[in-house]
Every structure is written in structure tokens, then in C-alpha cells.
C-alpha positions in Angstrom: 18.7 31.3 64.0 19.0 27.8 63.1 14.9 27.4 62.6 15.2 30.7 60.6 17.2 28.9 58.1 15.5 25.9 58.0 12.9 27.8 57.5 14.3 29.8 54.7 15.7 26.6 53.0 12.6 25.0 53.1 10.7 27.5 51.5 13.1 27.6 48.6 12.5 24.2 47.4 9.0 24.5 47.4 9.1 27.3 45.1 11.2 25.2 43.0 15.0 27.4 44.0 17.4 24.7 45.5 20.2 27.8 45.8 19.8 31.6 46.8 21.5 32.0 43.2 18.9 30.2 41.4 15.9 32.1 39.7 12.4 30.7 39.0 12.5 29.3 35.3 8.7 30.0 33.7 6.8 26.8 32.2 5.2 27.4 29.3 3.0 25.2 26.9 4.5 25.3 23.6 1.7 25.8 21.2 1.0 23.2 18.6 1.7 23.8 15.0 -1.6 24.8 12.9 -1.4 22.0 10.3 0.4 22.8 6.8 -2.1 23.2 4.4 -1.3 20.9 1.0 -1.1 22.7 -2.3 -3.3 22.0 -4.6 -1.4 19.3 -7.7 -1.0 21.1 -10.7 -4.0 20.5 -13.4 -6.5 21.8 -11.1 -8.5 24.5 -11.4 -10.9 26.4 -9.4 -14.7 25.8 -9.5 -17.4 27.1 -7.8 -20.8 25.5 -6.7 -23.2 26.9 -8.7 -26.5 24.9 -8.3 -27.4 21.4 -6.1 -30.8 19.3 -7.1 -31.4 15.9 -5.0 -31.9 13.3 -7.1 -32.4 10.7 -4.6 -32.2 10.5 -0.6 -28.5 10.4 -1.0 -27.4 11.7 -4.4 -27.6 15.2 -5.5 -26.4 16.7 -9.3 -24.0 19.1 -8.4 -23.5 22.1 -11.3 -20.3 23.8 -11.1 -19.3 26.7 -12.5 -15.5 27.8 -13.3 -14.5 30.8 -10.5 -13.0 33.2 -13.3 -16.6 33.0 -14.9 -15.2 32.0 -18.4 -17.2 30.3 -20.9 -14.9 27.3 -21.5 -16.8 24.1 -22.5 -14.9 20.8 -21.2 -15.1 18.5 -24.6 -15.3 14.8 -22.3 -14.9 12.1 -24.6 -17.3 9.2 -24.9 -16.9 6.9 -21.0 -14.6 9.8 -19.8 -14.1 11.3 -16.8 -12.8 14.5 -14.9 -11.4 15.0 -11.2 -12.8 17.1 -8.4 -10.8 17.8 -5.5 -11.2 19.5 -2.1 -9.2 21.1 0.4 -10.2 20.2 4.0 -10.9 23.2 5.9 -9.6 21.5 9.4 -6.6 19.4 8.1 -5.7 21.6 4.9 -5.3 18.0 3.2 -6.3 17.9 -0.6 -8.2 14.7 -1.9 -9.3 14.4 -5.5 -12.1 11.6 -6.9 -13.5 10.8 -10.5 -16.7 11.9 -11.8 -18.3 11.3 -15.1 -20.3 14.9 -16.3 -23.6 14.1 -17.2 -23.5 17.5 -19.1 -21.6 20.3 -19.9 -21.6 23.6 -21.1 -20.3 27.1 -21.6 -18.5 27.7 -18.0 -20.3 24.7 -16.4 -20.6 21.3 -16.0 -22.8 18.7 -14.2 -22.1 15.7 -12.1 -23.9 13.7 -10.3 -22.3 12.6 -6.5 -23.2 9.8 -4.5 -22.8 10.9 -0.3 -21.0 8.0 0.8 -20.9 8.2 5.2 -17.5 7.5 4.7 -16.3 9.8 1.8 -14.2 12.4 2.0 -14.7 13.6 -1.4 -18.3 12.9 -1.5 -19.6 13.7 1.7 -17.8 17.3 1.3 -19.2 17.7 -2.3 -22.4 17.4 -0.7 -21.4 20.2 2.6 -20.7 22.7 0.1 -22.9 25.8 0.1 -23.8 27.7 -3.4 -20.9 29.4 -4.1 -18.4 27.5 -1.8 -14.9 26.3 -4.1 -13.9 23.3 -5.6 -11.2 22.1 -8.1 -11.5 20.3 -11.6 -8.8 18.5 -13.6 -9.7 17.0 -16.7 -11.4 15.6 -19.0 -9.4 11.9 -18.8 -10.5 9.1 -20.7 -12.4 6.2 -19.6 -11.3 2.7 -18.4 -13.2 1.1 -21.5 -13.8 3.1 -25.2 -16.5 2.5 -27.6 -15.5 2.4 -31.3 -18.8 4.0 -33.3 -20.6 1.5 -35.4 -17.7 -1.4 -34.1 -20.9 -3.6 -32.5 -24.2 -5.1 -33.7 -25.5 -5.2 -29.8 -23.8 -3.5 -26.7 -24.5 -4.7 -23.1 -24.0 -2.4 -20.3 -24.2 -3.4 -16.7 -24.8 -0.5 -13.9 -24.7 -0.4 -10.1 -26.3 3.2 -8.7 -24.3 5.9 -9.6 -22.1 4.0 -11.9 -24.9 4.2 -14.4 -23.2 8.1 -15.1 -20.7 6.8 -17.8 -23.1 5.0 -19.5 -25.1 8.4 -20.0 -23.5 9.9 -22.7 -22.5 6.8 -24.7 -26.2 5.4 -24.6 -27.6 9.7 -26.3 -24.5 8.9 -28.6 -25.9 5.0 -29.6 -29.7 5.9 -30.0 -28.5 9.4 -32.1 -25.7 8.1 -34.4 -26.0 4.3 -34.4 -30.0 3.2 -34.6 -29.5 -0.3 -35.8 -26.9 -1.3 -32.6 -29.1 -3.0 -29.9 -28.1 -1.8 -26.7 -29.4 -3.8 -23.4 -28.6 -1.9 -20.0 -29.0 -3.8 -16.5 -29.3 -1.4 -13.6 -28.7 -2.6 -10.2 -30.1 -0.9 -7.1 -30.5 -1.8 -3.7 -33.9 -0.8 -3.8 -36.3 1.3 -6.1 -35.9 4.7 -4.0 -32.1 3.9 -5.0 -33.0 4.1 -8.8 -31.4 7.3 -10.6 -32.0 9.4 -13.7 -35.6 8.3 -14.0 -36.4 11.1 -17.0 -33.5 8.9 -18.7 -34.5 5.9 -18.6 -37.7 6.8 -19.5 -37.0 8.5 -22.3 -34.3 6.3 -23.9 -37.2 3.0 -23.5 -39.5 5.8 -25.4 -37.0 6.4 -28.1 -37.7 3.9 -31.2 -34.7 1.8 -31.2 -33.6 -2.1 -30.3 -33.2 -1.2 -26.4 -34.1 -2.8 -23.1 -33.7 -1.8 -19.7 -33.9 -4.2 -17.3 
């Protein structure tokens, strides 16, 4: 009788019972929380991805259209800027950068994104697939302004992709102010890294007092 018991007891506290009145209690993983996806800020508004075109090894012009299809036309002023923001698709964190538009137009505009290894911003600019969303706030004016027909001579100093605010006040200089000399220097690591070649081009063509160096 005794060994019985023994027996008996011993079983129940390996199955985890140190009492006959004791019932197995069930362990069970408690599943992790999916992560809280982030609202977009207010300002935003949605985009889609219209068209991409590489314009070097590792920049691309990204068009994007607005996603209710309206022809609104973004007036950016001279050096000015919008956001575009993302949602991540894993974290549901959203993360907003600058970008100058090179052009805009009726429902679209055009800007033109560096992939940076790592950018969050840039490097999912760059996944998105043609029709794939976005978000725009904006237009925001520049750091620095140009007051029309203030200067005689403008110098304008570029590194890669910061040569896009320069864009629109260098058309603006060679159409409304002919007599201001403008002189751009455009660093690049290396000529493959050299953007907006039908630009420069174009503006050395135009009859006016600039250099590009």
C-alpha cells in the first residue's frame, strides 16, 4: 500500500499537481502586440507613384501623382520645398523628408531622390512600385530667398542632389534677369555622380554671363 502511494504521490509532481485537489493550470504564450501603426500628421496628403526614370546609378526622378486624381498644381516658390512622407509597412512608423520639385503640374509633380543605404525616406521612395502611396505636405519656403533683380552676380555652390534647389531659381535668372551673372560649382564624387546633364547643358547654351564649373 505504502509503494502504491508513493507511487501515486510521485506521479503527481511530475505532472506539476502537488495536491489531489490541485488541477493542471495550461501555459500559454501570450501573443505579442502587432505594432500601432502612427497616423499620418495633419498637412499630408495622399500621392501616388506615377512614373520612376534613373537618372544616375543611384538617383531616380520620381513623378507623383495626387490619389484623388485632381488637377491641383502646387505653386513652390523660388528655393522652396515640399515634404514626402511614408508609412513603414513593418513598423507602421511614419517618417517625412524635404524635396525640392524640379517641376510641377496639373495633379503631378517631380522630384528627384537620392537612395541613401541608410535612408528610410529615400531608400523607400526608391522600393515603391507604380502606383504604390505616398504623402505630400507643402510647398514650404526655402532656407535662403532670392529677391529678383537684388544682385549684379549670384554664386551657387552644389553637392549631388543638392543641385535641385538651384533648378528653378537658375530657369528663373536666365528668363527674367539676363544681365545678373550667375556662376554654379557642382561637386560630385565622380562624373557618373553628375546629375541633370540636359540642364546643364542647356543653361551653358543659353546666351547669358554663366559658368558652370
Amino acid at each position: 500500500t505504502k509503494d502504491l502511494v508513493d507511487g501515486v504521490l510521485r506521479a503527481r509532481r511530475a505532472s506539476g499537481l502537488s495536491s489531489p485537489d490541485r488541477s493542471p493550470t495550461a501555459v500559454q504564450a501570450t501573443p505579442k502586440a502587432s505594432p500601432k501603426a502612427s497616423s499620418v500628421p495633419s498637412g499630408f496628403h495622399p500621392v501616388k507613384l506615377g512614373q520612376r526614370v534613373a537618372v544616375s546609378h543611384d538617383t531616380a526622378m520620381l513623378r507623383l501623382r495626387w490619389a484623388d486624381g485632381l488637377p491641383r498644381e502646387l505653386v513652390v516658390p523660388l528655393t522652396g520645398h515640399v515634404k514626402i512622407g511614408l508609412v513603414d509597412g513593418v513598423t507602421g512608423r511614419f517618417a517625412a523628408r524635404s524635396y525640392t520639385p524640379l517641376s510641377v503640374g496639373p495633379g503631378w509633380l517631380e522630384v528627384m531622390v537620392k537612395r541613401y543605404p541608410d535612408g528610410t525616406v529615400s531608400r523607400g521612395l526608391h522600393d515603391l512600385a507604380v502606383g504604390d502611396a505616398a504623402f505630400v505636405a507643402g510647398p514650404f519656403s526655402g532656407e535662403f530667398t532670392h529677391t529678383p533683380r537684388k544682385y549684379r552676380k549670384l554664386v551657387l555652390v552644389a553637392g549631388g542632389t543638392g543641385i535641385a534647389p538651384f533648378v528653378n531659381l537658375i530657369e528663373h535668372v536666365l528668363q527674367s534677369e539676363p544681365t545678373c551673372a550667375m556662376v554654379l560649382i557642382n561637386c560630385n564624387k565622380t562624373e557618373e555622380d553628375v546629375l541633370l546633364h540636359s540642364h546643364l547643358n542647356r543653361w551653358l547654351s543659353t546666351p547669358s554671363p554663366t559658368s558652370i564649373a
